[in-house]
PABAVO-227702 format. One line per field, with one value per residue (C-alpha): x, y, z; residue in three letters. Coordinates in steps of 0.05 Angstrom, whole numbers, padded with zeros to 5 digits, always signed. Layout:
px	[X,...];
py	[Y,...];
pz	[Z,...];
residuo	[ala,...];
//
This chain:
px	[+00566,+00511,+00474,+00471,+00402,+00393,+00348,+00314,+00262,+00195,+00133,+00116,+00060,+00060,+00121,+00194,+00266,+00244,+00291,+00338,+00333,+00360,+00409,+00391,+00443,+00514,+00558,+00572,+00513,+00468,+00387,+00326,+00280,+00237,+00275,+00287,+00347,+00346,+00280,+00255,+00207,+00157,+00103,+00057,+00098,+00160,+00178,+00234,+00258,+00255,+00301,+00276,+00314,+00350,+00428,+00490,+00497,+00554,+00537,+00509,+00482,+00450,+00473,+00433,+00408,+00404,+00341,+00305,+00250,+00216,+00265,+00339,+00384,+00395,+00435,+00469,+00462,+00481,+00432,+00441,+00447,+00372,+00339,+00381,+00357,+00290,+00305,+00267,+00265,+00285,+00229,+00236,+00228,+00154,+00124,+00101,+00022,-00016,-00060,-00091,-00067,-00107,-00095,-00051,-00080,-00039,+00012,+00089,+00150,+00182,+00189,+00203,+00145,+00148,+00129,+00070,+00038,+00031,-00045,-00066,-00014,-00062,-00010,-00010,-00036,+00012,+00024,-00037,-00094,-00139,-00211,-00189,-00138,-00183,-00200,-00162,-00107,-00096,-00042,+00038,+00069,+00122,+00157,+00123,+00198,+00193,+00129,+00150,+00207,+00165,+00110,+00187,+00205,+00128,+00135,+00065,+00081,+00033,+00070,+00138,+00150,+00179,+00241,+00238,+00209,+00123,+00133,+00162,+00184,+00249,+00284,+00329,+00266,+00232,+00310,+00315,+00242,+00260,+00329,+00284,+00235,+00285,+00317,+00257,+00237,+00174,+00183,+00224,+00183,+00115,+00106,+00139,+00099,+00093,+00064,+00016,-00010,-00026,-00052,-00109,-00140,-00157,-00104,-00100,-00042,-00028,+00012,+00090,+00084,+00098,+00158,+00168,+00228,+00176,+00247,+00231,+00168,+00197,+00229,+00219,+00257,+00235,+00236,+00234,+00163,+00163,+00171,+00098,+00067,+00113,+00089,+00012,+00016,+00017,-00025,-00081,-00062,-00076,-00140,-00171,-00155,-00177,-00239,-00298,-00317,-00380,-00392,-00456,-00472,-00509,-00521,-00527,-00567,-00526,-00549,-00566,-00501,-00461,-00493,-00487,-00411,-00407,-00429,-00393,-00332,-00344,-00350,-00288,-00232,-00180,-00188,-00206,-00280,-00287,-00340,-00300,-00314,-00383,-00373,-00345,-00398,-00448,-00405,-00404,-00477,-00491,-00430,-00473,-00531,-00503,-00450,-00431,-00390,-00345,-00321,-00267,-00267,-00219,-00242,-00303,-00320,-00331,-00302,-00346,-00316,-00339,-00303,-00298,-00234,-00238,-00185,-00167,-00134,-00087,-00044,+00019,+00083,+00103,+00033,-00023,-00024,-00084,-00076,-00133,-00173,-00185,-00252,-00294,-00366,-00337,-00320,-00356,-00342,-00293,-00243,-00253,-00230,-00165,-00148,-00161,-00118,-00061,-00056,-00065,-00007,+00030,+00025,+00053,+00121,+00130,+00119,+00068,+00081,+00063,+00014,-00015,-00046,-00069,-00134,-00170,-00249,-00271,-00240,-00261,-00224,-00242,-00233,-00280,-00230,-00202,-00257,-00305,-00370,-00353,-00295,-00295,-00239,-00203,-00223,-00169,-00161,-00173,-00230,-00295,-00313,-00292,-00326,-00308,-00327,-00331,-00343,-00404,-00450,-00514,-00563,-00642,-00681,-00753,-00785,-00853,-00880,-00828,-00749,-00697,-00623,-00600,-00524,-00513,-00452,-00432,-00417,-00385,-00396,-00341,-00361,-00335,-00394,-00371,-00397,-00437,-00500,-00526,-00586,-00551,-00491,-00555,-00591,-00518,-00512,-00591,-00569,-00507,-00552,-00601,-00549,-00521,-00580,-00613,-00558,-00609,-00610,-00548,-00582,-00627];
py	[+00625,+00592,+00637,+00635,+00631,+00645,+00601,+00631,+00616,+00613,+00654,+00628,+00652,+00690,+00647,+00679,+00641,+00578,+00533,+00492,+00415,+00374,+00400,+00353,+00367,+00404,+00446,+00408,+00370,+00373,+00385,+00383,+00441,+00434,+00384,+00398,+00436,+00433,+00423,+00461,+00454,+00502,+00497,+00483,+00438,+00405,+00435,+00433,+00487,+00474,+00489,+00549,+00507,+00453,+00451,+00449,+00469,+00523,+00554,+00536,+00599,+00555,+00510,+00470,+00496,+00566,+00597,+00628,+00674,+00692,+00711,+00687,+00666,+00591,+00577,+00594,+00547,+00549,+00541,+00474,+00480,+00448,+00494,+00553,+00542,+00559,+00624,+00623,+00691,+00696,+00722,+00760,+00744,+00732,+00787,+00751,+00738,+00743,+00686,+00648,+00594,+00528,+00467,+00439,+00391,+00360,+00396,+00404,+00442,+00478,+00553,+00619,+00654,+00733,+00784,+00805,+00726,+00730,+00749,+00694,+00629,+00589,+00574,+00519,+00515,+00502,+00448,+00475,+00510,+00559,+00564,+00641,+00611,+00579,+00643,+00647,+00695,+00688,+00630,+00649,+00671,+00617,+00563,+00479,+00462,+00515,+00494,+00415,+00442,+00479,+00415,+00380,+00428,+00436,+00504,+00550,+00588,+00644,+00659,+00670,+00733,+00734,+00781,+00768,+00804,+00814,+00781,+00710,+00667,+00626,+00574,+00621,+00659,+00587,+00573,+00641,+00630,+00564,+00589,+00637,+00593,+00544,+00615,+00629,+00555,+00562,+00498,+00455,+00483,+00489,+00568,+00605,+00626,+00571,+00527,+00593,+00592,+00506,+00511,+00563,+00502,+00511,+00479,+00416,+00397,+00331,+00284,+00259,+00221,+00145,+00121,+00051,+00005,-00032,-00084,-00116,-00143,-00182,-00150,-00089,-00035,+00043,+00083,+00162,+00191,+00235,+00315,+00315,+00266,+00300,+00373,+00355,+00313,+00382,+00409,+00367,+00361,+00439,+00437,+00387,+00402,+00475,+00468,+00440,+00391,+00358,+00306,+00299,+00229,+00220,+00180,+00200,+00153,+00158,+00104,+00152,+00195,+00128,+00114,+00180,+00187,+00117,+00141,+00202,+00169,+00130,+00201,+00224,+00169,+00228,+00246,+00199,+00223,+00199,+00213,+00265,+00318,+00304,+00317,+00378,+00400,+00386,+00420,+00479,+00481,+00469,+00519,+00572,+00555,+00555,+00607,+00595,+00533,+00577,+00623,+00630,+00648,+00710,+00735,+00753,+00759,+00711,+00719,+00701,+00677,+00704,+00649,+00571,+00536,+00467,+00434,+00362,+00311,+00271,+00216,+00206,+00158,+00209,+00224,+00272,+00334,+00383,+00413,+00471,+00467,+00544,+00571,+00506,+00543,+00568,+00507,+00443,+00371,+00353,+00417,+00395,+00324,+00346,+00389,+00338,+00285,+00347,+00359,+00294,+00272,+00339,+00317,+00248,+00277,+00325,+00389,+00422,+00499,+00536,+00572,+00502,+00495,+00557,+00597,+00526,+00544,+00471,+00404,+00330,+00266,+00214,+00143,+00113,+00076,+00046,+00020,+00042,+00061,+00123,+00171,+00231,+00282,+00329,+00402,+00437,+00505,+00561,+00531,+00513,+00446,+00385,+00328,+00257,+00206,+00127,+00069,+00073,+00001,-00015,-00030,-00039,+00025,+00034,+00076,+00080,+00007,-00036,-00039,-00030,-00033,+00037,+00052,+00093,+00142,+00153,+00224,+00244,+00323,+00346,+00420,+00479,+00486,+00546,+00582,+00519,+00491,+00415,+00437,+00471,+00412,+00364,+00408,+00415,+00343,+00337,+00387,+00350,+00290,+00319,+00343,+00277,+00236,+00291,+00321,+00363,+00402,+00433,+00478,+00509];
pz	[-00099,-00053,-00013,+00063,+00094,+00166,+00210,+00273,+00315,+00293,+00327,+00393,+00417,+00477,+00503,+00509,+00540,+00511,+00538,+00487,+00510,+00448,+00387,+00327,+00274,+00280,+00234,+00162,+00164,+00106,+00120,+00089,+00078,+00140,+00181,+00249,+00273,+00354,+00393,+00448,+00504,+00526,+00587,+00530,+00493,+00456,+00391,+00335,+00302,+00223,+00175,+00130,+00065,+00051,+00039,+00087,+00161,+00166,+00238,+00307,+00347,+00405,+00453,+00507,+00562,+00520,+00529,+00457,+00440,+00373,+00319,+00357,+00306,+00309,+00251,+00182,+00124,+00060,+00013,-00028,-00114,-00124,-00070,-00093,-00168,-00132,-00101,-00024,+00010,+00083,+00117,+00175,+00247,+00265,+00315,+00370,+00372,+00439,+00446,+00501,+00527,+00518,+00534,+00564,+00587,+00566,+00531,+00571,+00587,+00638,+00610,+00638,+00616,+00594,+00634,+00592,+00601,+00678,+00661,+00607,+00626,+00681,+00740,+00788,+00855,+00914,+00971,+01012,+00975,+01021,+00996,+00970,+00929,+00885,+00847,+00785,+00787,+00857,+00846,+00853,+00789,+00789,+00733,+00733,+00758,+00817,+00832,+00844,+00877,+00921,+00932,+00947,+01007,+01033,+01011,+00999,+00944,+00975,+01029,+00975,+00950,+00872,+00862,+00785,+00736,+00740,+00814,+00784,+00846,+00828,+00859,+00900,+00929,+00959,+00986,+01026,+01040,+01076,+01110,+01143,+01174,+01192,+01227,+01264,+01283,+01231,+01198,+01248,+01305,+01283,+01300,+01232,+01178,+01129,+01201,+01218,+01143,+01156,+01224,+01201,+01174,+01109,+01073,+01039,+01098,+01044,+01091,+01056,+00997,+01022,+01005,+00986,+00968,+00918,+00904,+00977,+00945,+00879,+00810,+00791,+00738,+00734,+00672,+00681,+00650,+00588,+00587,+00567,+00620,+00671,+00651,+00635,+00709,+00735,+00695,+00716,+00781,+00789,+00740,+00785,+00853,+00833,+00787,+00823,+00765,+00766,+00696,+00665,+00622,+00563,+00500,+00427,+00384,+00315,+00274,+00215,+00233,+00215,+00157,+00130,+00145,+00109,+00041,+00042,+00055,-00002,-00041,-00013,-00013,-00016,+00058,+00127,+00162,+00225,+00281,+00307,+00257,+00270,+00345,+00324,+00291,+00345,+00401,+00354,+00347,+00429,+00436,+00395,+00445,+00502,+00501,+00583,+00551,+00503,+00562,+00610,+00689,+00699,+00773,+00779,+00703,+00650,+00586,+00532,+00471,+00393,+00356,+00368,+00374,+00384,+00422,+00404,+00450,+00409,+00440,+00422,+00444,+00491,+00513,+00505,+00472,+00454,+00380,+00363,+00305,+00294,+00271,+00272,+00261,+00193,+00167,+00131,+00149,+00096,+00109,+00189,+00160,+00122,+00192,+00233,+00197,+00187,+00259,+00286,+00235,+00262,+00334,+00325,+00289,+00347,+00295,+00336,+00349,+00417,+00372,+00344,+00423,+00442,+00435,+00458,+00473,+00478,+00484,+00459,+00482,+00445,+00462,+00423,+00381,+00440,+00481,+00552,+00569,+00604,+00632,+00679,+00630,+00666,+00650,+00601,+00640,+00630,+00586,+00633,+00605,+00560,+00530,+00534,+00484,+00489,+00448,+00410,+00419,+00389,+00438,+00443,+00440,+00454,+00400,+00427,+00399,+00400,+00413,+00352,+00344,+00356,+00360,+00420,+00434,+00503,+00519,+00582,+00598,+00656,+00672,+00721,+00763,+00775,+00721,+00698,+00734,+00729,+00690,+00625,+00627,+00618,+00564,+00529,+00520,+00502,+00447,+00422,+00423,+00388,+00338,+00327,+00314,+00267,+00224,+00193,+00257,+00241,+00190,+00229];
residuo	[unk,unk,unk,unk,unk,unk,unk,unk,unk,unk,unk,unk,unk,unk,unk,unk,unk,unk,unk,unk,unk,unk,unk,unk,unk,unk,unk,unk,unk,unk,unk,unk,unk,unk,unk,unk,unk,unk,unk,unk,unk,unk,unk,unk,unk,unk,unk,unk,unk,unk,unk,unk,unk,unk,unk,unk,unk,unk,unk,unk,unk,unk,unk,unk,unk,unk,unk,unk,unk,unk,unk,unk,unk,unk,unk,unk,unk,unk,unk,unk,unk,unk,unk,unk,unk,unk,unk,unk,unk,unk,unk,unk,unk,unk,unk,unk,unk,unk,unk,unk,unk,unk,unk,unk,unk,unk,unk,unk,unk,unk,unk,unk,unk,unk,unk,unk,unk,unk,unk,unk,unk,unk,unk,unk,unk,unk,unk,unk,unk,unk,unk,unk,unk,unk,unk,unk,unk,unk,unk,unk,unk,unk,unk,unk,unk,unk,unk,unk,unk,unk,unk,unk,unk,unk,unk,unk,unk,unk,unk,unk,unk,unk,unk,unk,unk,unk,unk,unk,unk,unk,unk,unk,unk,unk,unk,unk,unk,unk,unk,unk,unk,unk,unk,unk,unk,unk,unk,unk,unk,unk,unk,unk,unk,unk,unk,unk,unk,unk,unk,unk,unk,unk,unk,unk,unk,unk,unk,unk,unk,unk,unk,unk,unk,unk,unk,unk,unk,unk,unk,unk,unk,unk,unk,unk,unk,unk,unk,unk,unk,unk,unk,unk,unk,unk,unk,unk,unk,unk,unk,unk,unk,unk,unk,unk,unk,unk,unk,unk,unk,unk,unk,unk,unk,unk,unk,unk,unk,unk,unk,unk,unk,unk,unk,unk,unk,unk,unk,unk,unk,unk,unk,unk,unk,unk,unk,unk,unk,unk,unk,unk,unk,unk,unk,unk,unk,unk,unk,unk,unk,unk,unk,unk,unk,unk,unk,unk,unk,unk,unk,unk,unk,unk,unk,unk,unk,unk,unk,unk,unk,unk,unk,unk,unk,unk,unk,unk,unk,unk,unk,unk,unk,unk,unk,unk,unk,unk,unk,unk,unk,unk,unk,unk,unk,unk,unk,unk,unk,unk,unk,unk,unk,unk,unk,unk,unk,unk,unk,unk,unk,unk,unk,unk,unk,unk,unk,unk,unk,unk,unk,unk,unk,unk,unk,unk,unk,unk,unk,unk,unk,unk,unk,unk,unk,unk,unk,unk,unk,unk,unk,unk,unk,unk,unk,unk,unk,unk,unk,unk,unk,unk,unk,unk,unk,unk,unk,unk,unk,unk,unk,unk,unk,unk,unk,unk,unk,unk,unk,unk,unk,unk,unk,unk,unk,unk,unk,unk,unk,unk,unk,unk,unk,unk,unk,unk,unk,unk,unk,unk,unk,unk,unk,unk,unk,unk,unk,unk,unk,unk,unk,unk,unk,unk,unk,unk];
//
């Protein structure tokens, strides 16, 4: 008789009531070993489950709209003759692993984070923003889809008090929040609280969002935005209107760099080497030098960071996400180049865990394959800084006697200034620069 696996939910981090948003098989159909049983979505990201082995569907446990956590049963499947001939031990339910969370950026989903989270998930800032708001862990505790519903209403979030669990504000607490101002004339009349907190004058006070009827003009169609550009839109709203970014520019001369990478491609047809591992390498070495850059603002203290996680900006069809590449100082070029090409591949397929994009220290958006001279990234909170790259050109350089063809990187250095002055952004980049053009430098 076929044995009867159970499939639950893999480790998600620090993230609990995952929300169910798509069911991708149903009882009596058969799956692969790894193929994706239902998919949920995070504030981090979009996920599947996977099937633990392959063989027949007998059981759903979820439905959608269900909300999961590490180790809920999702299904029972019976174990087809081939895989069975193979005997695959069910391994328990993953304890959940705190981790901080990185990036963003870029990376989706409405969730209803755990109690336990409220001190490492960044949250967004609300419709005004008072100058003491822009301390970190002075933002509401509150969901992406209660903040927007909030920004909706012209609701500040700081003036709502949370009645779930760790202080979490829900829908229903903006709602009596508004029937009480509307009670006391506050937001009809000017004189409640949410009016009082505007008319002190520090707030933001953003006018209505026009609103247009664009088909007056000529043609037009709409299309609804992804779950990731709709969840990293907020993101980066909140990461720019509350870091004070300043971006420093610079240029890496890696003539030599090219060449190199060349020939050892050449060496190694088994795995792609691009100019990103190299740019890994470097960020790690300027990283080591200037540890300010591998730190996070909590408050008034600054967490320095002992390891290096790079974060990687990876667009996909639905839009950007930010896998980690974990431990980057303890690893050579090639084993950076088989990650690299893993995640990226990872990404694309929509296979990325919660886990896969947290513990960023350092983010690099690359656009060099694409084209530009230079870009102004948006800062990946809670990390202080991220580095843009453009398309490299080779250009005249000046070498003391006479000018040669040099090809030139643009870097472009974003920065919490903050915690970061314009002085050590500039000798950061003069350091990655350095790095770049002098591979040898990575020895010392």
């Amino acid at each position: 008789m076929s044995d009867i696996i159970e499939a639950r939910v893999p480790d998600l981090g620090s993230d609990s009531g995952v929300p169910v948003i798509e069911l991708l098989v149903k009882a009596g159909d058969t799956v692969r070993k790894d193929q994706g049983l239902l998919t949920l979505e995070s504030d981090k990201a979009t996920m599947e489950v996977p099937s633990p082995v392959a063989g027949e569907i007998i059981e759903i446990f979820a439905k959608l709209g269900d909300q999961l956590s590490n180790g809920d049963l999702v299904a029972k499947i019976r174990v087809s003759a081939e895989a069975s001939a193979t005997p695959s031990p069910v391994a328990p339910a993953p304890a959940p692993v705190p981790s901080p969370l990185p990036a963003a950026a870029v990376a989706p989903a409405p969730a209803v984070p755990a109690p336990s989270a409220a001190a490492v998930l960044p949250k967004s800032p609300t419709h005004a923003i008072e100058s003491s708001d822009l301390v970190p862990g002075a933002v509401p505790y509150a969901s992406p889809a209660v903040r927007v519903f909030a920004r909706e209403l012209g609701v500040d979030l700081n003036l709502v008090t949370g009645t779930e669990r760790g202080g979490r504000i829900i829908k229903n607490d903006i709602q009596k929040f508004v029937k009480a101002a509307l009670a006391e004339g506050g937001m009809a009349g000017s004189t409640g609280p949410a009016a009082g907190h505007a008319q002190a004058g520090g707030g933001l006070n953003l006018i209505a969002w026009p609103q247009v009827d664009f088909s007056r003009f000529g043609p037009v169609s709409s299309e609804p935005l992804s779950r990731i550009k709709k969840l990293s839109g907020a993101n980066l709203a909140r990461n720019w209107a509350m870091i004070p970014h300043v971006t420093q520019f610079d240029e890496a001369d890696i003539t030599e760099m090219e060449i190199f990478r060349k020939k050892l491609g050449e060496e190694h047809k088994d795995v792609k080497i691009t100019p990103l591992v190299f740019l890994i390498k470097a960020s790690v070495a300027a990283l080591k030098k200037f540890p300010a850059f591998n730190a996070s603002l909590e408050g008034d203290n600054l967490v320095l960071k002992q390891y290096v996680h790079i974060g990687i900006a990876v667009d996909t069809p639905d839009g950007l996400v930010v896998p980690v590449i974990r431990d980057c100082d303890q690893k050579g070029l090639l084993e950076l180049s088989h990650e690299l090409a893993a995640i990226s591949v990872k990404a694309r397929e929509k296979k990325l865990t919660a886990l896969d994009m947290q513990g960023g220290c350092f983010t690099i958006s690359s656009l060099g394959g694409i084209g530009g001279t230079a870009f102004t990234p948006i800062i990946n909170a809670p990390e202080v800084a991220i580095l843009g790259v453009s398309k490299a050109q080779t250009k005249p350089v000046w070498n003391g006697t006479e000018f040669a063809p040099k090809l030139m990187l643009p870097l472009s250095l974003s920065y919490d200034h903050r915690v970061i002055d314009g002085a050590m952004a500039a000798r950061f980049t003069a350091t990655m620069a350095q790095v770049l053009a002098d591979l040898r430098r990575l020895l010392v």
